[in-house]
One Martini backbone bead per residue (centre of mass of N, CA, C, O) as a GRO file, in nm:
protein
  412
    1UNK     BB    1  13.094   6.696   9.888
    2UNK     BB    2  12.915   6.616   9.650
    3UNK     BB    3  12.684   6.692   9.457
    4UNK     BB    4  12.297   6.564   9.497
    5UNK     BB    5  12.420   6.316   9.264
    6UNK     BB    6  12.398   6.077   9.079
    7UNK     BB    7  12.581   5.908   8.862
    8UNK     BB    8  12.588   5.936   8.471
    9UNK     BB    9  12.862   5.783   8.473
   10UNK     BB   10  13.083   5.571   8.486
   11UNK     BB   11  13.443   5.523   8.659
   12UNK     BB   12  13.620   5.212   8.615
   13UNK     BB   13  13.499   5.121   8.882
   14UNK     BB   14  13.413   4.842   9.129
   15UNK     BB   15  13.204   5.126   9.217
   16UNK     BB   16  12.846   5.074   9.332
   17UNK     BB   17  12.663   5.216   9.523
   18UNK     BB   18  12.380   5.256   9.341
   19UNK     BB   19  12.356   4.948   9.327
   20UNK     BB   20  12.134   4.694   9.383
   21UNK     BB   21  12.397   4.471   9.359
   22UNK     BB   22  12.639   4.587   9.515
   23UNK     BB   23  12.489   4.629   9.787
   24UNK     BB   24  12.406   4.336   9.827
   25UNK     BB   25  12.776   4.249   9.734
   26UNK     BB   26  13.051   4.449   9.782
   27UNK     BB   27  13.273   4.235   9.812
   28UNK     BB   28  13.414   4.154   9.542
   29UNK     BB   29  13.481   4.437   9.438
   30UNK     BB   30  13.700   4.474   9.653
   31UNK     BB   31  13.887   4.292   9.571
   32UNK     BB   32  13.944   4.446   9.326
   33UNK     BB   33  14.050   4.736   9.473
   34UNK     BB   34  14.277   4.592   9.604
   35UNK     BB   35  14.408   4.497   9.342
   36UNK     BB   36  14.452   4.816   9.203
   37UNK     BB   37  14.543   4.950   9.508
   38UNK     BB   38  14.563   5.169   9.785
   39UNK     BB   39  14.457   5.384   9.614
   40UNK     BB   40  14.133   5.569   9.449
   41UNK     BB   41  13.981   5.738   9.258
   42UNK     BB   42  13.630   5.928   9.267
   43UNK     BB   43  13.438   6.102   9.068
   44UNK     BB   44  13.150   6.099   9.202
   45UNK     BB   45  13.230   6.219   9.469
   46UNK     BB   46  13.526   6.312   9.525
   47UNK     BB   47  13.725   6.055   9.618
   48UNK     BB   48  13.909   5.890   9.814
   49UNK     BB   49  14.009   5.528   9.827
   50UNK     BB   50  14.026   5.289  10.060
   51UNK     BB   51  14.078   4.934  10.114
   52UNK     BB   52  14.325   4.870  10.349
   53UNK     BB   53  14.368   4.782  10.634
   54UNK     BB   54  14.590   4.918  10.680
   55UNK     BB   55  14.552   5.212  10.616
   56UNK     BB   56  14.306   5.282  10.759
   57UNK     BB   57  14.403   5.231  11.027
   58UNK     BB   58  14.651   5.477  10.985
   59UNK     BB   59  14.411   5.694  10.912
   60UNK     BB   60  14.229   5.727  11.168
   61UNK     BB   61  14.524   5.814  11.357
   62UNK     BB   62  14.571   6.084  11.140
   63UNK     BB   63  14.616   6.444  11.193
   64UNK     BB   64  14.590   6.489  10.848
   65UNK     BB   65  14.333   6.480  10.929
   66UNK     BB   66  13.931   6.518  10.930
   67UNK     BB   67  13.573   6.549  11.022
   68UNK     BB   68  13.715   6.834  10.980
   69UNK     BB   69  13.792   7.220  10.891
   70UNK     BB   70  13.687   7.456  11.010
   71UNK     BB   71  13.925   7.519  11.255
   72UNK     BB   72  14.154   7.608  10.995
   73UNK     BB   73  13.884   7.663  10.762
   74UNK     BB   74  13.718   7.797  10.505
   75UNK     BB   75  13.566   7.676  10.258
   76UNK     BB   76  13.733   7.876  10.067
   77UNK     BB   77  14.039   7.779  10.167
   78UNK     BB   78  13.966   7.442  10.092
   79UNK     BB   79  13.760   7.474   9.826
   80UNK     BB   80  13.460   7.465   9.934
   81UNK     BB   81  13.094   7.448   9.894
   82UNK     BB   82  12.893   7.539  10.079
   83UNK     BB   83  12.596   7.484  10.229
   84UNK     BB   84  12.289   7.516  10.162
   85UNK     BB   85  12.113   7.706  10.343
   86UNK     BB   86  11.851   7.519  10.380
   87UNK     BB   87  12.059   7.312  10.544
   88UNK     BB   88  12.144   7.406  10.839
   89UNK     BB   89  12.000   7.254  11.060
   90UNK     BB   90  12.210   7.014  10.982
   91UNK     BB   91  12.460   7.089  11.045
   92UNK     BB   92  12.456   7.212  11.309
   93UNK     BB   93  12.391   6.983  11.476
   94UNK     BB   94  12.625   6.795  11.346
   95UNK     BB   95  12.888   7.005  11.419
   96UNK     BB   96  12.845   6.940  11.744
   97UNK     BB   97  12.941   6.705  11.710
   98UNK     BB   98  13.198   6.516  11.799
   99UNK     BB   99  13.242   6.347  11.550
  100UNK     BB  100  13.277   6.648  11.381
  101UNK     BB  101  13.499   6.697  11.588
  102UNK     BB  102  13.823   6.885  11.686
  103UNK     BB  103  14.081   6.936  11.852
  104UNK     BB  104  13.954   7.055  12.138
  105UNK     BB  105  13.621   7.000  12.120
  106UNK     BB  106  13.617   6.696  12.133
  107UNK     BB  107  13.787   6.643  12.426
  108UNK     BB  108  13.591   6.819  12.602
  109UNK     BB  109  13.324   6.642  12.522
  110UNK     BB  110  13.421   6.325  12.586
  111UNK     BB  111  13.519   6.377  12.845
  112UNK     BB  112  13.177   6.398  12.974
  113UNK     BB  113  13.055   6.161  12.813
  114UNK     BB  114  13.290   5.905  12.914
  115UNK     BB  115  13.098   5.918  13.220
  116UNK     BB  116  12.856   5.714  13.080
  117UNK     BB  117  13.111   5.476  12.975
  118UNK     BB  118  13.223   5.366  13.224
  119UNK     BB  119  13.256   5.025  13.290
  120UNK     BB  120  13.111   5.015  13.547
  121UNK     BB  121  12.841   5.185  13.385
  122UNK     BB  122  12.812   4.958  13.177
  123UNK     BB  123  12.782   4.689  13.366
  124UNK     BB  124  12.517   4.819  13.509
  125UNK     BB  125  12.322   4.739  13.257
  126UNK     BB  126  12.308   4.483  13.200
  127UNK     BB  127  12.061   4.351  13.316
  128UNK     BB  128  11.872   4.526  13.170
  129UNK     BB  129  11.935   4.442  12.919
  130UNK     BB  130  11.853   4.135  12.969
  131UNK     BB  131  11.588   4.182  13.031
  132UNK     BB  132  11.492   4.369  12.757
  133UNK     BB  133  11.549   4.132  12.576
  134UNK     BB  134  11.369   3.884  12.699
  135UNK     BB  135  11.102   4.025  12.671
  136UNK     BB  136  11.104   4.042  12.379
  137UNK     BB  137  11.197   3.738  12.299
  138UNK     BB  138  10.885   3.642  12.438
  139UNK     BB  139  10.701   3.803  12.242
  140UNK     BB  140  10.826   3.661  11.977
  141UNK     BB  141  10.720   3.367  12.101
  142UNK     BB  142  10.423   3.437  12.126
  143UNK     BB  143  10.363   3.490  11.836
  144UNK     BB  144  10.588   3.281  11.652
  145UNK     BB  145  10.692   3.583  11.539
  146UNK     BB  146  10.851   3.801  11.304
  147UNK     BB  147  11.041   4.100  11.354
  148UNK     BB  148  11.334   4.161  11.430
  149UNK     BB  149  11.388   4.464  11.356
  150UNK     BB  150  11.104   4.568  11.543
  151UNK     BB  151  11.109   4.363  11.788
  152UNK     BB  152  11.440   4.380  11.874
  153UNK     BB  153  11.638   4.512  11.764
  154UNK     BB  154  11.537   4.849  11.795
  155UNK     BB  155  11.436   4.824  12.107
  156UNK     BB  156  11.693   4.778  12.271
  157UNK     BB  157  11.903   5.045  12.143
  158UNK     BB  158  11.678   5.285  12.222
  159UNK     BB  159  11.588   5.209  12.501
  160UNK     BB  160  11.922   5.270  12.638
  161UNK     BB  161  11.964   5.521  12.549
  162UNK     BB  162  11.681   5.686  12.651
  163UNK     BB  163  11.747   5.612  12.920
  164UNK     BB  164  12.058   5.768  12.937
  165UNK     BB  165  11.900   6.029  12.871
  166UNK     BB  166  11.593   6.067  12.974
  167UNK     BB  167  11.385   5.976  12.802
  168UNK     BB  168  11.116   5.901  12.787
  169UNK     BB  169  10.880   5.675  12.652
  170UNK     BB  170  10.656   5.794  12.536
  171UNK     BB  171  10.888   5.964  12.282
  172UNK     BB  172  11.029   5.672  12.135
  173UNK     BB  173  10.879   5.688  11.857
  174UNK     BB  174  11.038   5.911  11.724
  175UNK     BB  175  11.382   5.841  11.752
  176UNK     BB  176  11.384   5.648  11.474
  177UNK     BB  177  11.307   5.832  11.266
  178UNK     BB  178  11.490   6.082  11.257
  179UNK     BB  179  11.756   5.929  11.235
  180UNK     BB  180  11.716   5.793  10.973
  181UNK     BB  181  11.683   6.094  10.825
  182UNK     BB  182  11.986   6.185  10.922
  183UNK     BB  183  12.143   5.965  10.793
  184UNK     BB  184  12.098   6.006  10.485
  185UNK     BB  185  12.328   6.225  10.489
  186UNK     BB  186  12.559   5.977  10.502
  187UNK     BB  187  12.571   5.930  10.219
  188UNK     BB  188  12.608   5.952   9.894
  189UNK     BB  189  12.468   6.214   9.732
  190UNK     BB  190  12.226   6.304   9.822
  191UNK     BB  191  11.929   6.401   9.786
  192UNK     BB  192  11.740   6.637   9.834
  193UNK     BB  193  11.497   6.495  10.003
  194UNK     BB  194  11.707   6.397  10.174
  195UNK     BB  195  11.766   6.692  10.289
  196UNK     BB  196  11.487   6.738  10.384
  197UNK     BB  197  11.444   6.542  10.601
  198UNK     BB  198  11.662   6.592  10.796
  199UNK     BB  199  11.617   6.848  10.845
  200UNK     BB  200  11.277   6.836  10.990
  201UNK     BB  201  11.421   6.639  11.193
  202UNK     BB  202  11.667   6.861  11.293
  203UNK     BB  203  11.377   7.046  11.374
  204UNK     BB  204  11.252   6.862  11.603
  205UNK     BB  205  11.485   6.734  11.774
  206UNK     BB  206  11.589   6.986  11.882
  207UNK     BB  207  11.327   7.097  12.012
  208UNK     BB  208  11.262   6.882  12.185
  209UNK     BB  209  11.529   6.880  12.345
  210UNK     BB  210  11.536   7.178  12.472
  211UNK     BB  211  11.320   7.102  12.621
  212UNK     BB  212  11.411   6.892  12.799
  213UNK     BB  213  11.655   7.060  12.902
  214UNK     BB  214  11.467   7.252  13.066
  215UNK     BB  215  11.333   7.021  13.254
  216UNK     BB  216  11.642   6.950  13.353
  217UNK     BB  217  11.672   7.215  13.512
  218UNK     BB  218  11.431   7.222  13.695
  219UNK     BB  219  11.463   6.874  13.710
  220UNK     BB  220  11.652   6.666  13.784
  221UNK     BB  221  11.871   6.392  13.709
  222UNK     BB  222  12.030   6.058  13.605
  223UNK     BB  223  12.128   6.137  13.361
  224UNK     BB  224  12.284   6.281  13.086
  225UNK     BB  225  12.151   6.545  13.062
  226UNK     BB  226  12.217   6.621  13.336
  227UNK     BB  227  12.508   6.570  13.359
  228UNK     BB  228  12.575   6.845  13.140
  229UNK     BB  229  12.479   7.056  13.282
  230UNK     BB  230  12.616   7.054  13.542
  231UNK     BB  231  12.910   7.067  13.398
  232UNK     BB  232  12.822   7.327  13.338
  233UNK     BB  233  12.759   7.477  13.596
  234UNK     BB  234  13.073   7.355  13.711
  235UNK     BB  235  13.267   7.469  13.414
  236UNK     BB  236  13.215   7.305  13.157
  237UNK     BB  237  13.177   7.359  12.848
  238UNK     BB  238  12.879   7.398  12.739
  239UNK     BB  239  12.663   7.429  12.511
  240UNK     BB  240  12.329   7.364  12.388
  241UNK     BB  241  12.378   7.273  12.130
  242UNK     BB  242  12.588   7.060  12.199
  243UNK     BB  243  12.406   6.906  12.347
  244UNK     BB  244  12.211   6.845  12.140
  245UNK     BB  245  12.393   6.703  11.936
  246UNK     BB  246  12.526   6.444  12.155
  247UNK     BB  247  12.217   6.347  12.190
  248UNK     BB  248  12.156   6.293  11.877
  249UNK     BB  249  12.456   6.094  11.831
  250UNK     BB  250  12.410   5.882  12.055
  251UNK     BB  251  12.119   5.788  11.900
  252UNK     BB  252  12.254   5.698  11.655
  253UNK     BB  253  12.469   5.578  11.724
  254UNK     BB  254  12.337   5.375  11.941
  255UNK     BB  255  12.205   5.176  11.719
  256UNK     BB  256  12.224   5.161  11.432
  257UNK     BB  257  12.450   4.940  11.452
  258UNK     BB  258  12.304   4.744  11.636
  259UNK     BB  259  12.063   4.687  11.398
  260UNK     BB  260  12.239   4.616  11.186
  261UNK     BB  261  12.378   4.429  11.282
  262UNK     BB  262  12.161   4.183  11.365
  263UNK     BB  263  12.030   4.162  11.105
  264UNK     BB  264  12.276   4.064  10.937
  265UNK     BB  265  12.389   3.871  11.180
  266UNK     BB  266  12.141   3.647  11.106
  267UNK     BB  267  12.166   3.641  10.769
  268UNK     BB  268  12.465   3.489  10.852
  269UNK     BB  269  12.346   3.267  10.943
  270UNK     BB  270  12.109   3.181  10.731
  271UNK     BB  271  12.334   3.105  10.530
  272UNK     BB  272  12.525   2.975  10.788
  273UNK     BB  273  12.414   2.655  10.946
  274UNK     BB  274  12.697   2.544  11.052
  275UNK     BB  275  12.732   2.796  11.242
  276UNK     BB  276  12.451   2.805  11.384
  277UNK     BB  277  12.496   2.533  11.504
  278UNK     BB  278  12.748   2.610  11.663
  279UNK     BB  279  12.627   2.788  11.852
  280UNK     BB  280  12.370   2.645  11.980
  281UNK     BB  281  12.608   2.414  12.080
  282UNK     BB  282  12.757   2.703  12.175
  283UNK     BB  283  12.736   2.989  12.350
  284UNK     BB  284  13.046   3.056  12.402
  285UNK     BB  285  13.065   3.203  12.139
  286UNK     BB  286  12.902   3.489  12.121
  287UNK     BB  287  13.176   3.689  12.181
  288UNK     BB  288  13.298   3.599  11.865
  289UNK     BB  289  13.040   3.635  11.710
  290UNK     BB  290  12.975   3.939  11.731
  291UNK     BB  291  13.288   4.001  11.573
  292UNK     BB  292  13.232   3.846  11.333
  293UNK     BB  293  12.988   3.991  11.233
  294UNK     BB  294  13.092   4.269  11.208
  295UNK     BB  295  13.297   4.191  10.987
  296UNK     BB  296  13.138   4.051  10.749
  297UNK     BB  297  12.879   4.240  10.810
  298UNK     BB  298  12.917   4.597  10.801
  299UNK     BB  299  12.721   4.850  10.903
  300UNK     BB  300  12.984   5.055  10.848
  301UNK     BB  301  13.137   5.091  10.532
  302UNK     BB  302  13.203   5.386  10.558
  303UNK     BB  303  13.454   5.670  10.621
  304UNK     BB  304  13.558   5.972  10.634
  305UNK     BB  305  13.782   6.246  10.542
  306UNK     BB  306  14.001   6.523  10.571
  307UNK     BB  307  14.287   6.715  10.411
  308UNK     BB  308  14.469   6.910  10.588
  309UNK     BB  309  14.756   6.758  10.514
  310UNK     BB  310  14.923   6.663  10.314
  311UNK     BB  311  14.932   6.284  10.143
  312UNK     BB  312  15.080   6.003  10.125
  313UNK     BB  313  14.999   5.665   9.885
  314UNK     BB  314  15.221   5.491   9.744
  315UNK     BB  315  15.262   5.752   9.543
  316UNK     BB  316  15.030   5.919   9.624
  317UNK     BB  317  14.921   6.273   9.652
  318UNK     BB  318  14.690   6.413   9.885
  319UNK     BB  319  14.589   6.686   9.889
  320UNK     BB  320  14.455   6.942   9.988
  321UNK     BB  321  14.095   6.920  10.015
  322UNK     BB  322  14.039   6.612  10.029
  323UNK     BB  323  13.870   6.320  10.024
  324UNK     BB  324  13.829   6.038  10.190
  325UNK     BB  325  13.733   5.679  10.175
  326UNK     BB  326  13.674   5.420  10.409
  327UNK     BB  327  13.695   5.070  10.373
  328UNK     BB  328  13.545   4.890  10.606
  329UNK     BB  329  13.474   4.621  10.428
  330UNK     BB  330  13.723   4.580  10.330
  331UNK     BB  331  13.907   4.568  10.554
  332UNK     BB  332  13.733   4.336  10.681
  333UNK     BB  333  13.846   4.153  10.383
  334UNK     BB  334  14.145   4.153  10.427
  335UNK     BB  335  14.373   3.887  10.333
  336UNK     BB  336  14.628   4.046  10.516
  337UNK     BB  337  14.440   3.957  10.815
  338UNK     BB  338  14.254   3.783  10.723
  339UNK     BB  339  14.137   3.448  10.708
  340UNK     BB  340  13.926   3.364  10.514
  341UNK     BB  341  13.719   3.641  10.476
  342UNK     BB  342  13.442   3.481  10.326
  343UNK     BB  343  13.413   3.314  10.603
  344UNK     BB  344  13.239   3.221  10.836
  345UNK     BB  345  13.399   3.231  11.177
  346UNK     BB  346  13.297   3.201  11.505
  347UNK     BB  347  13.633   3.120  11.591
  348UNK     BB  348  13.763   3.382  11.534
  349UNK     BB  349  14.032   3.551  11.710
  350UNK     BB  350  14.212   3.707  11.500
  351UNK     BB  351  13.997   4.026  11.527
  352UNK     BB  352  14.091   4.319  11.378
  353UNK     BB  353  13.827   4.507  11.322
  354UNK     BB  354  13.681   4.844  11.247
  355UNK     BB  355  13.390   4.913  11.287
  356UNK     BB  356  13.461   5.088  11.531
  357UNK     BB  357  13.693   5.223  11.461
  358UNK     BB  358  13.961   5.492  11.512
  359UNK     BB  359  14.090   5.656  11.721
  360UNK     BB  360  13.954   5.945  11.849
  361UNK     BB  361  13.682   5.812  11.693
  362UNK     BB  362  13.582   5.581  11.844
  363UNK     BB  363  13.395   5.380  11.991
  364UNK     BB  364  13.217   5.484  12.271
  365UNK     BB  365  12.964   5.256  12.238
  366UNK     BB  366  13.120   4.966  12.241
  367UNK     BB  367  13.038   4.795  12.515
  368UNK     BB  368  12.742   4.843  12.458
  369UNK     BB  369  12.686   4.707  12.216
  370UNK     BB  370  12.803   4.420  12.285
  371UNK     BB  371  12.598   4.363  12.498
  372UNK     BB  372  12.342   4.378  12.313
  373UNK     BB  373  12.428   4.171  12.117
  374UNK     BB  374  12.470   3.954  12.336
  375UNK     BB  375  12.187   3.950  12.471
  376UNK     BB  376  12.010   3.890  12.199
  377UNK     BB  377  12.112   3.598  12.119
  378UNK     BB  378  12.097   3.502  12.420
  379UNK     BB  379  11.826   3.469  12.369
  380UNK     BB  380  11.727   3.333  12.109
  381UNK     BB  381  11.900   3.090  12.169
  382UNK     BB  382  11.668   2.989  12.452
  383UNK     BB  383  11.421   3.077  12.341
  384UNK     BB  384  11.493   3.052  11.996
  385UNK     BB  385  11.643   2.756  11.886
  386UNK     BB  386  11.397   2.767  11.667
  387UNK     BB  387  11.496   3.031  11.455
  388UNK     BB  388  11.345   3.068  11.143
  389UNK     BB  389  11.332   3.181  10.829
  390UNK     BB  390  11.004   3.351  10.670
  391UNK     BB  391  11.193   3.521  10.440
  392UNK     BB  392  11.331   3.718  10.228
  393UNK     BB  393  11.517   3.960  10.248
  394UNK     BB  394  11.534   4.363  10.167
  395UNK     BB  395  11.767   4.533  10.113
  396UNK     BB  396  11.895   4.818  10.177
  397UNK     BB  397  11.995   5.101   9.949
  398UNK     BB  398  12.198   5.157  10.162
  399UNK     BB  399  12.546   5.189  10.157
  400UNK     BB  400  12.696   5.311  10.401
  401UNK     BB  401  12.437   5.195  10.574
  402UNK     BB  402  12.374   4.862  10.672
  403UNK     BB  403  12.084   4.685  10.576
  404UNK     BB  404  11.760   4.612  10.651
  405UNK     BB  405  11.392   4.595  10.609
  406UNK     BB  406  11.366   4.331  10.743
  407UNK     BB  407  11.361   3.952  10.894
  408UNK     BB  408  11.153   3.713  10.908
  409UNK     BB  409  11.049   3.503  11.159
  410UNK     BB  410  11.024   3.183  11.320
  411UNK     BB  411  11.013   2.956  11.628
  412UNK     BB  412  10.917   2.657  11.611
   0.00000   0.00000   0.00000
């Protein structure tokens, strides 16, 4: 990625990350995105642009493509300047996790994680996932309202995943904080300020998990944490590193995305009234809602890649060494696949939206993402059917991670 600093020249494309006014709705500038090519570079970020549904698709799923190169070139063999050493505690973290790992350790590692996301594991939790949803949500209404993103959306896919990994209760007040700061390293050209913060945290939050670890060796549970030891024990290579990295991405990956999809798609509801009043008077639409939410208003705008072999798109070659940034937000609004994609449609049935990523690194906790989608709305249609907006929200500035400062609604 370029050096971390906003562009100080415009780059002649309708695309503007650091602008809160593009950040607020760069939905119409896609538009404008596709309609000048399928590949596009950008000069700021020194990134390929790829904006349409087909070629993304096509992307996520291409093994000339890579989450990493150091696999098979060295920083300096791919052309690129390392990352300055005061920033290592957040790479090493970063780089052991599977997200940013490709196939043999990819492979190792995500086989080991998927036997805690197996059907199975995962209906296992419905109930919790739904006693957990109606607790927090009759707590919203014994107030009168108050704050969704920190009242709902925030504490339910915390509360599962650290239950899931084995993280006391005492302990996860402080998971959200670590989390929000090491994500802002995913932002396009972090500022310094956001990569002290990063590290900070990534030497925190590795510290915390070490002792956990020790802890997980010497009295086993029925963690994740303490499966992850286990089949160390029994011979599948997993070092203590890779342990601490996986249990770190799947704390971010595993919420991250669950609550800003949740406050986005409330805001994306009480913006189009004619929808959510079909919400209310037929539940069962909740399921398409879920997917059309995740779609409208896209929680992971970007999802970058590295070219490790020279690859062409529509007769433009893209070098090795090159990385491309693939617009998950774009495509999923390209009137190529979705039927009036700036309308939410809540019964809309061929939904492929690529929200969860697609290939090799798919969203690993897809499905139980979904039902905690599904358990907090159907709490709040049940709980409070007159749930309206008590103020305007203020998006935040990231754009590549999109979400809300907060919610504020009342129950009526």
């Amino acid at each position: 990625m370029a050096a971390p600093s906003a562009p100080s020249a415009p780059s002649g494309l309708p695309f503007h990350p650091w602008d809160p006014a593009f950040v607020a709705d760069p939905y119409p500038a896609y538009a404008e995105l596709r309609a000048r090519g399928r590949v596009l570079y950008y000069e700021p970020s020194d990134q390929w642009l790829v904006p349409h549904h087909a070629d993304v698709s096509a992307l996520l799923r291409d093994r000339r493509l890579g989450r990493t190169y150091q696999h098979r070139f060295t920083h300096e063999d791919f052309g690129r300047t390392p990352p300055p050493p005061e920033h290592e505690p957040f790479h090493v973290l970063n780089d052991h996790g599977m997200l940013d790992l490709e196939p043999p350790d990819h492979t190792r590692i995500r086989r080991l994680v998927s036997k805690a996301f197996t059907p199975r594991t995962v209906e296992r939790l419905k109930p919790y996932v739904h006693r957990l949803a109606n607790d927090l949500v009759a707590a919203l209404v014994e107030a009168g309202g108050g704050d969704l993103l920190t009242d709902v959306a925030e504490p339910l896919p915390v509360a599962v995943i650290a239950e899931m990994l084995g993280i006391p209760e005492s302990d996860r007040s402080q998971l959200r904080p670590w989390s929000a700061d090491i994500c802002g390293m995913y932002e396009l050209n972090p500022s310094e300020e956001t990569a002290r913060r990063a590290v900070r945290a990534s030497v925190e939050f590795s510290d915390y998990l070490r002792e956990l670890i020790a802890a997980r060796r010497r009295e086993p549970g029925e963690d994740l944490i303490s499966g992850l030891i286990a089949a160390h024990d029994e011979g599948d290579r997993l070092t203590e590193q890779e342990m601490i990295s996986t249990a770190v991405l799947l704390l971010n990956a595993g919420h991250e995305a669950t609550v800003n999809a949740t406050v986005n798609g409330w805001w994306a509801l009480f913006r189009n009234p004619d929808q959510l009043a079909a919400l209310r008077a037929d539940h069962s639409l909740i399921p398409s809602a879920v997917e059309e939410l995740m779609r409208y208003d896209t929680p992971l705008q970007l999802f970058e890649r590295w070219v490790l072999d020279e690859i062409e798109i529509d007769g433009t070659t893209i070098p090795r060494g090159a990385e491309i940034a693939m617009l998950f937000g774009s495509a999923n609004h390209d009137p190529e696949v979705f039927t009036g994609p700036e309308r939410l449609d809540l019964t809309r049935r061929d939904n492929p939206h690529i929200s969860f990523s697609a290939g090799i690194h798919y969203c690993i906790g897809a499905p139980l993402a979904r039902i905690e989608l599904a358990a907090s709305m159907a709490a709040l249609l049940e709980r409070a059917p007159a749930l309206t907006l008590a103020a305007e929200p203020e998006r935040k500035p990231n754009f590549v991670i999109r979400g809300l400062k907060g919610l504020s609604v009342e129950v009526g």
